[in-house]
N, C-alpha and C positions, 0 to 999 in steps of 0.2 A: 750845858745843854744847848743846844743849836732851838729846840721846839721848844716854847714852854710849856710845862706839864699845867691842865687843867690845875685851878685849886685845890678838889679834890685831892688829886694824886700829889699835890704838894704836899695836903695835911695829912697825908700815909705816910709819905718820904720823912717830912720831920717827927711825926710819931714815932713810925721806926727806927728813925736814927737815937732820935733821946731816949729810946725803950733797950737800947742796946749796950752791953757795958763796954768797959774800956777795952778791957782782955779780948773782948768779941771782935770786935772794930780789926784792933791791932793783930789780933790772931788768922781772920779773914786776910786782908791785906798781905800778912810775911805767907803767908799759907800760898793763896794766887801766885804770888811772885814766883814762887818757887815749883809751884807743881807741872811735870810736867806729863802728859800724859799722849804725845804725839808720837810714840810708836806703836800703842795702841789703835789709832783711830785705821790704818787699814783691815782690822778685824770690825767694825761694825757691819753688818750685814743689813742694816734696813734702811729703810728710803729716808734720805735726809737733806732736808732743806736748809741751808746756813743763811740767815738774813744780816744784812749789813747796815749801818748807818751812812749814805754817800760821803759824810761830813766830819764821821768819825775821827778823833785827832789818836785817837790810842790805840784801835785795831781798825784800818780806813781798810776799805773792802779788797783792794789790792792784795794786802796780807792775807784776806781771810782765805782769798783764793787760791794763792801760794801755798799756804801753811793748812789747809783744813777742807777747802773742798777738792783740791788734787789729790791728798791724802784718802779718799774715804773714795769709795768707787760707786758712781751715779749717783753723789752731790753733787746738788745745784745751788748755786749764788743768787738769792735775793737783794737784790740793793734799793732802799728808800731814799728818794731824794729828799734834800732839804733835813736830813737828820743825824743825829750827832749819836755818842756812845750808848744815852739809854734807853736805846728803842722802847718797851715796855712801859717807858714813860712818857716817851715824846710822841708815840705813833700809836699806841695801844689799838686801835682799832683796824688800821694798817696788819699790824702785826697777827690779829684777832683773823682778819683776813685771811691771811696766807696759811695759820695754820688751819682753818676751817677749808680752805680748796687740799690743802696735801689730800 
């Protein structure tokens, strides 16, 4: 993480991780890697905002714009600066933001 998450949202983050089994973990992860679901996204038809991490090392906004708001017709790219992959962690009120103006 580029921001650190409040304490709080630390002691969600490790609650849920130890709340979660192994199968889960490793079933999410081989799942993501694989799913793809980008011939689909020109059929969305509603207003979509894709927000990005500036700092992001796994999906940096570059890609998002490539891969997902070209894709989708009258998406628009949000990018926060100063932050890294878990937005919801790192920016929660940022991000609180942005969906609150759509």
């Amino acid at each position: 993480m580029v921001r650190e998450p409040s304490p709080d949202a630390l002691s969600w983050i490790v609650d849920d991780a130890l709340g979660a089994s192994r199968e889960a973990w490793f079933g999410w992860y081989d799942r993501g890697r694989s799913e793809d679901f980008s011939e689909r996204m020109p059929e969305l038809a509603v207003p979509t905002i894709v927000v990005a991490g500036e700092r992001d090392p796994l999906v940096p906004p570059s890609r998002l714009r490539r891969d997902v708001v070209s894709a989708i017709r009258g998406a628009s790219l949000v990018t926060l600066l100063g932050v890294g992959h878990n937005i919801p962690i790192e920016a929660p009120d940022d991000l609180a933001q942005i969906v609150a103006r759509a």
